[in-house]
Backbone as a ProteinNet text record, in pm:
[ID]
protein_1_A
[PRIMARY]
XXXXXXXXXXXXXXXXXXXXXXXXXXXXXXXXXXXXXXXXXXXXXXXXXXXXXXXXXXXXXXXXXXXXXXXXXXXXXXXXXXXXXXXXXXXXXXXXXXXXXXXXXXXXXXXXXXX
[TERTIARY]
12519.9	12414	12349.4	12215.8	12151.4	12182.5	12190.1	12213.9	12159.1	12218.9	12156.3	12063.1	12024.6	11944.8	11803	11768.4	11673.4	11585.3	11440.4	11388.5	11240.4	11165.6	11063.9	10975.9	10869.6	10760.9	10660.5	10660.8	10579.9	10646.9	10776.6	10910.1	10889.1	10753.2	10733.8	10688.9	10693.5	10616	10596.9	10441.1	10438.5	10449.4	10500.9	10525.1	10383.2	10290.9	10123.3	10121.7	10186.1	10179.1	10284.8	10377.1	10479.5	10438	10351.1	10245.4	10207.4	10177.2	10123.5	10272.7	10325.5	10382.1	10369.4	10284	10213.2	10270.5	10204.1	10193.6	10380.6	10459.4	10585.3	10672.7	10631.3	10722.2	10666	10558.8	10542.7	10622.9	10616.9	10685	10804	10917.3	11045.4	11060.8	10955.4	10976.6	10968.7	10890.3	10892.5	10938.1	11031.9	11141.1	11276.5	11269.4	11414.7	11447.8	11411.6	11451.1	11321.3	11318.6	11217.7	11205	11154.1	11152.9	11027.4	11108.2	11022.5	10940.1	10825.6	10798.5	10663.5	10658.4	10562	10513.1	10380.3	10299.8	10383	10432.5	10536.9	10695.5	10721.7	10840.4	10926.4	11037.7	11096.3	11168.3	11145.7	11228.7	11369.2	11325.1	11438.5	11459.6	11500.8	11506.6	11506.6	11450	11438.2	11489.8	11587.5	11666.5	11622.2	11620.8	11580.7	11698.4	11762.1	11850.2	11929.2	11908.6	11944.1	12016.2	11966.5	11972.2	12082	12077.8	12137.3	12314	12325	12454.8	12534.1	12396.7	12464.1	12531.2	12480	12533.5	12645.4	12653	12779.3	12891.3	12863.5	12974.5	13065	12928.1	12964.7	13063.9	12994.1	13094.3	13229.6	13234.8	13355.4	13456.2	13391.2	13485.9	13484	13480.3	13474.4	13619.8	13608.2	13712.9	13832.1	13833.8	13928.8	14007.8	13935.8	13971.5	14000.1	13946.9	14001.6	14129.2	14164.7	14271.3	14337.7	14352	14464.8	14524.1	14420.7	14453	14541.9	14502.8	14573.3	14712.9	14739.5	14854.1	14909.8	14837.7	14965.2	15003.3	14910.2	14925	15061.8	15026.1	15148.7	15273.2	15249.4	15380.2	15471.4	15340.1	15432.4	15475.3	15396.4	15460	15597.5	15598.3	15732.3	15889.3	15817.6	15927	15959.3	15895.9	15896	16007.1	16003.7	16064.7	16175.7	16189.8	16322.5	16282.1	16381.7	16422.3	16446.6	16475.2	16562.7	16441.3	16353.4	16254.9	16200.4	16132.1	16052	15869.1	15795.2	15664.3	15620.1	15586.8	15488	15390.7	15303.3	15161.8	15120.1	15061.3	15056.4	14893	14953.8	14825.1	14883.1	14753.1	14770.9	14891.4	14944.4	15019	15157.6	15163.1	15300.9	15304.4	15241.6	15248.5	15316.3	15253.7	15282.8	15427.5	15436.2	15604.2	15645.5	15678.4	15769.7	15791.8	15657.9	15661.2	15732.4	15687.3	15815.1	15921.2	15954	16110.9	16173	16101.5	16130.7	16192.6	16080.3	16076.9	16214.7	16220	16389.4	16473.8	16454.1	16589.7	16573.8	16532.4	16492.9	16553.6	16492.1	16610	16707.8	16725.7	16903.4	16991.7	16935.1	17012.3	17057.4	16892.7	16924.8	17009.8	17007.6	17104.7	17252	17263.2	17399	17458.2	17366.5	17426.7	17453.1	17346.1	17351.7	17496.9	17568.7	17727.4	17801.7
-6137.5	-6181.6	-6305.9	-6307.2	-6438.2	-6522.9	-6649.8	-6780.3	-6791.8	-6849	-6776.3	-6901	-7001.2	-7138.8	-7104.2	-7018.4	-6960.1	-6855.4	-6923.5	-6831.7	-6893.8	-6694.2	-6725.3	-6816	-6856.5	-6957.8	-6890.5	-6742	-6687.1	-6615.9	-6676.6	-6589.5	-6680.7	-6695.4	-6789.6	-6664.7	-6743.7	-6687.2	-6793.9	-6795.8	-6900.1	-6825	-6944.7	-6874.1	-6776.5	-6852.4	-6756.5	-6614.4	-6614.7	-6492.8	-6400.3	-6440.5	-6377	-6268.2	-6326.2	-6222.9	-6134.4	-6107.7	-5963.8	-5889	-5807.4	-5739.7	-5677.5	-5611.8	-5551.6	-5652.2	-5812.6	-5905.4	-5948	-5911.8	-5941.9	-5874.4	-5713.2	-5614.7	-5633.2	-5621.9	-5631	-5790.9	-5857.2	-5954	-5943.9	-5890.1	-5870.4	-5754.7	-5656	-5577.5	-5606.3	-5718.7	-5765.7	-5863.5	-5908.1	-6053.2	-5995	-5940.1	-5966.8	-6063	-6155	-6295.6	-6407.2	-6442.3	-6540.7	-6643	-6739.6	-6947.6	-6901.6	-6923.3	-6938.7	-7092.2	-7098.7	-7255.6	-7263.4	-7393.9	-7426.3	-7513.7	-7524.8	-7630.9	-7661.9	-7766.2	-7790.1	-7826.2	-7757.2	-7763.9	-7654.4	-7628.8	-7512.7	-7502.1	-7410	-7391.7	-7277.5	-7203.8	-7085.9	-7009.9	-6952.3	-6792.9	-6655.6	-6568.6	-6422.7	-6339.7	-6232.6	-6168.5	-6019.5	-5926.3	-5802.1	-5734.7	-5592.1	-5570.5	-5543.9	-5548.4	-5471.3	-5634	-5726.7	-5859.7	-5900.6	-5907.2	-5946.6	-5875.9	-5738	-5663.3	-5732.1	-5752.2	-5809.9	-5975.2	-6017.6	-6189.2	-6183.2	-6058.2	-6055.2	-6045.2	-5928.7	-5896.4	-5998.4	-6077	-6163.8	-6305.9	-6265.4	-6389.3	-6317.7	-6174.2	-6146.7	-6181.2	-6105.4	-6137.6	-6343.7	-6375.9	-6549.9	-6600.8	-6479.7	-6555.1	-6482.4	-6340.6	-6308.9	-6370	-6437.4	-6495.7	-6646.1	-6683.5	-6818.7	-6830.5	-6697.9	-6646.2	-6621.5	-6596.8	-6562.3	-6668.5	-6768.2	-6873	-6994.8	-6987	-7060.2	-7007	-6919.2	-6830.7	-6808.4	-6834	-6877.2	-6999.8	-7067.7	-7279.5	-7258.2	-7210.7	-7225.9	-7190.4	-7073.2	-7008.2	-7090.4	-7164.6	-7271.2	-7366.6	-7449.1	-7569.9	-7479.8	-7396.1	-7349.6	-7350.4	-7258.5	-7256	-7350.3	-7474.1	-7635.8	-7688.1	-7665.1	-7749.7	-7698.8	-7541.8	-7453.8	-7351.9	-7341.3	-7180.2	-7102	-7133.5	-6955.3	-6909.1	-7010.6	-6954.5	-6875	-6763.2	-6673.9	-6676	-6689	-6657.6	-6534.2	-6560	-6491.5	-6507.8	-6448.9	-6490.5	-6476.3	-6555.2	-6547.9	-6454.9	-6433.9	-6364.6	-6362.8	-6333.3	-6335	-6297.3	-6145.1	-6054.8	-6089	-6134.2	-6200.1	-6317.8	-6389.6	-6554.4	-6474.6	-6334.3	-6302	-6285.4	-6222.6	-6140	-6306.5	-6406.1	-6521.2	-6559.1	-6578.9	-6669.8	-6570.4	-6440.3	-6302.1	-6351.2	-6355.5	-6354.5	-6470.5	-6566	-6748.3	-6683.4	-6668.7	-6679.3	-6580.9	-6470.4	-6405.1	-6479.4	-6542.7	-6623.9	-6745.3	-6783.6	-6905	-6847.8	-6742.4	-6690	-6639.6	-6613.8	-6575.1	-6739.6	-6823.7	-6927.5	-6971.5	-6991	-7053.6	-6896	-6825.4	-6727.2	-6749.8	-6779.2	-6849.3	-6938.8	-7054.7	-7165.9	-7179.3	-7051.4	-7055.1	-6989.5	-6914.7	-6833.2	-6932.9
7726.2	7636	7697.2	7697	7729.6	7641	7700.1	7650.3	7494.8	7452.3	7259.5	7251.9	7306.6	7292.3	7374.6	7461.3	7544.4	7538.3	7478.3	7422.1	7532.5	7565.2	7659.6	7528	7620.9	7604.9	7453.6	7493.3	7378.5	7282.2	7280.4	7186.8	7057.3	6993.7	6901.3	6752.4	6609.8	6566.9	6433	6392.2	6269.6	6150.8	6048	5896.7	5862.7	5902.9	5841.5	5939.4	6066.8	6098.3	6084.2	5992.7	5932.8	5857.6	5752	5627.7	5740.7	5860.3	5887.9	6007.3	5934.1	5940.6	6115.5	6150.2	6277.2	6363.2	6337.1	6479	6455.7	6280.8	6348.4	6419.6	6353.1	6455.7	6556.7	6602.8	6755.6	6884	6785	6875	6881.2	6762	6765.5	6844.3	6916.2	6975.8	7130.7	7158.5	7230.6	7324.3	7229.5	7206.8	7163.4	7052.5	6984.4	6925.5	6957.9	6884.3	6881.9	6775	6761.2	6703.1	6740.6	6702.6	6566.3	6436.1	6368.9	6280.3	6354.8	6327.1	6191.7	6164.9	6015.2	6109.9	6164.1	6215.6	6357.8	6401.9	6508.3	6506.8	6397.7	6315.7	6327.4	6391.2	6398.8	6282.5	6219.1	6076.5	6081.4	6149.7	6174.5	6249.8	6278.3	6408.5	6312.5	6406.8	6353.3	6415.8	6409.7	6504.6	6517	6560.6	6538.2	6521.5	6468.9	6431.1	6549.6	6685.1	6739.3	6854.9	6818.4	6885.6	6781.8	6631.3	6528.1	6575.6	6621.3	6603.6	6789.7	6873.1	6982.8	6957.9	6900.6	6840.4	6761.5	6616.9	6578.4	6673.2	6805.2	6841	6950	7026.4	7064.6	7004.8	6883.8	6791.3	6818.8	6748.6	6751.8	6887.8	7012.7	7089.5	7114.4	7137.9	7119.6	7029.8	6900.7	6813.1	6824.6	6880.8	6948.3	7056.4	7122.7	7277.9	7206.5	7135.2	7091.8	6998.4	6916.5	6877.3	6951.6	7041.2	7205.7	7219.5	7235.3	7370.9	7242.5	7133.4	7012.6	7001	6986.5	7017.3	7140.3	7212.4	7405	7325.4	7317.2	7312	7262.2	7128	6976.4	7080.1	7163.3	7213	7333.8	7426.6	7488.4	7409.8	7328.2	7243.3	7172.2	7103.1	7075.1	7175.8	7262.9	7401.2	7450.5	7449.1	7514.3	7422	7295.8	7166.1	7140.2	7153.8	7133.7	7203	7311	7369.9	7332.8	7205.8	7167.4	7061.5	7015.3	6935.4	6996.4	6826.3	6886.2	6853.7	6879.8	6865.2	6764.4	6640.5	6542	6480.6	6601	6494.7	6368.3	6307.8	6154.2	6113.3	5983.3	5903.8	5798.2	5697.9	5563.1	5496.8	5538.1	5480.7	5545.2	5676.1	5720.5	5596.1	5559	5450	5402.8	5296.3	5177.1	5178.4	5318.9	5290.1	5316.1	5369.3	5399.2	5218	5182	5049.4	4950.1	4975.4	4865.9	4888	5018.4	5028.5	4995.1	5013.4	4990.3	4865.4	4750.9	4572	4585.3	4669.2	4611.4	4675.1	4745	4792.3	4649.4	4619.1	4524.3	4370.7	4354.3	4211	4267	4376.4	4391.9	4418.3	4467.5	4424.4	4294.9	4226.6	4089.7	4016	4045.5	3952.6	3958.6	4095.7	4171	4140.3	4059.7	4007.1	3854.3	3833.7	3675.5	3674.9	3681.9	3667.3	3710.3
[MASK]
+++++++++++++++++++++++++++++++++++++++++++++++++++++++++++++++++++++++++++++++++++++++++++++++++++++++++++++++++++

């Protein structure tokens, strides 16, 4: 993907030529992406759908790869601190099961003390 900050010289479009439809598809057809400005004011960007699904995916991989490399880190700082530990990456549904099992370990104590 090109640099997402790099837009050609005529990759412009103003709010008043927004209202005509024609001059916007044609520039998003021509661009894909566009500096949308009010006078000399950049107010926003315009993506075309097809520019819009390349940026999601790029996000995606980004937070994949930054999810990796958080998860080596975690895995040396672990191995550094204790050897015998093991590395598990977390998610929602791993929490759920730790905190289930916490709460049954937690009434099997207090049941333990109540007898």
């Amino acid at each position: 993907m090109a640099s997402l900050d790099q837009f050609p010289l005529d990759a412009e479009i103003s709010l008043s030529e927004v209202r005509s439809e024609q001059t916007l598809t044609d520039r998003l057809q021509a661009h894909h992406r566009l500096r949308l400005r009010r006078r000399n004011e950049l107010v926003g960007v315009l993506l075309d759908r097809d520019a819009w699904t390349a940026l999601v995916r790029y996000v995606d991989r980004l937070e994949a790869e930054s999810g990796l490399r958080e998860d080596e880190a975690a895995r040396l700082l672990i191995a550094e601190r204790e050897p015998r530990a093991t590395f598990e990456p977390g998610s929602s549904d791993r929490a759920a099961e730790i905190f289930d099992e916490a709460d049954r370990e937690y009434e099997r104590l207090r049941e333990g003390r109540s007898q």
